[in-house]
C-alpha positions, 0 to 999 in steps of 0.5 A: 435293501440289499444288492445282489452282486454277480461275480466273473466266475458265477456269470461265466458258470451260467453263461448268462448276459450280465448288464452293466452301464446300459451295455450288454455284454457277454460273460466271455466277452468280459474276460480281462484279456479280451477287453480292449481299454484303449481308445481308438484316435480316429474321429467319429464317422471318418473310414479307413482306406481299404488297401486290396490284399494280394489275393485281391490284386491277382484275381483282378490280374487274371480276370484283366488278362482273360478280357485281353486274351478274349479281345486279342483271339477270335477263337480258341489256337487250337481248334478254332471253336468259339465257345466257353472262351478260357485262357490257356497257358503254355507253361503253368500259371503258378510260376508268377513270372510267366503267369500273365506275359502274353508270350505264354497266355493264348485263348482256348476253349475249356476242352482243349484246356482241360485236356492240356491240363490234364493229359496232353500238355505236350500237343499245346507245347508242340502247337507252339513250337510250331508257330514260334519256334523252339527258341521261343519255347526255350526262351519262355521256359528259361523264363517260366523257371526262374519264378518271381514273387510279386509283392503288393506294391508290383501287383498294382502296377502290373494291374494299372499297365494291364488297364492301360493295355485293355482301355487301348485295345478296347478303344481300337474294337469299339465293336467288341464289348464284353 
């Protein structure tokens, strides 16, 4: 009776599953820097607490702050039509300072946002110029300008504040439901 022994280097020139102590295992997923020997001291069936990632948490900010803006205007400020309801905002959202403050975020239908975007941000600016005043705008900008980073930690707290914010407008419009 003799056994036939399958080394590293024939297994992984074959590519073929090589069987030991009832597991199935890859040629590749046996490589010695890939195997793992430590044990892991969690018990059986217990899970780990997910903690939501920043891009999470902004997505959730945003999605938060178009319901606010949706309950907050009727229509869109600059042409008055109701339909594909978007947030518009002044100033660029990529500036996390002014990215969700309600000073810079208003409703605008999807055409006048594509063309503030696109081409015409200044007939935006000017609208708002018209109901705030420049000071306002300057203030907004200076704002805008300085940028901030939010870390994990500031997110969620942003997002706790914005649903404390959404819970009590949707309470005072118990008519309005999205």
């Amino acid at each position: 009776m003799s056994l036939q022994s399958t080394s590293y280097e024939t297994a992984l020139a074959s590519h073929r599953p090589l069987k030991r102590s009832g597991m199935r295992r890859t040629a590749k997923a046996m490589s010695p820097r890939k195997a793992s020997l430590k044990r892991t001291s969690r018990k059986r069936g217990t899970k780990r607490k997910k903690v939501a990632t920043r891009k999470s948490l902004i997505k959730k900010i945003d999605g938060l702050v178009f319901q606010i803006i949706c309950l907050t205007f009727d229509a869109c400020v600059e042409c008055g039509s109701k339909d594909k309801p978007t947030t518009g905002h002044v100033l660029s959202r990529r500036s996390f300072a002014t990215r969700w403050d309600f000073r810079n975020v208003f409703r605008q239908c999807w055409p006048c946002n594509y063309k503030a975007a696109m081409t015409a941000a200044a007939s935006y600016h000017l609208w708002y110029v018209k109901k705030f005043g420049v000071e306002a705008f300057d203030v907004l900008y200076r704002d805008w300008a300085k940028g901030h980073k939010y870390s994990r930690l500031e997110l969620e707290v942003v997002l706790s504040e914005l649903l404390a914010k959404y819970t009590a407008l949707n309470e005072a419009n118990p008519l309005i439901r999205q």
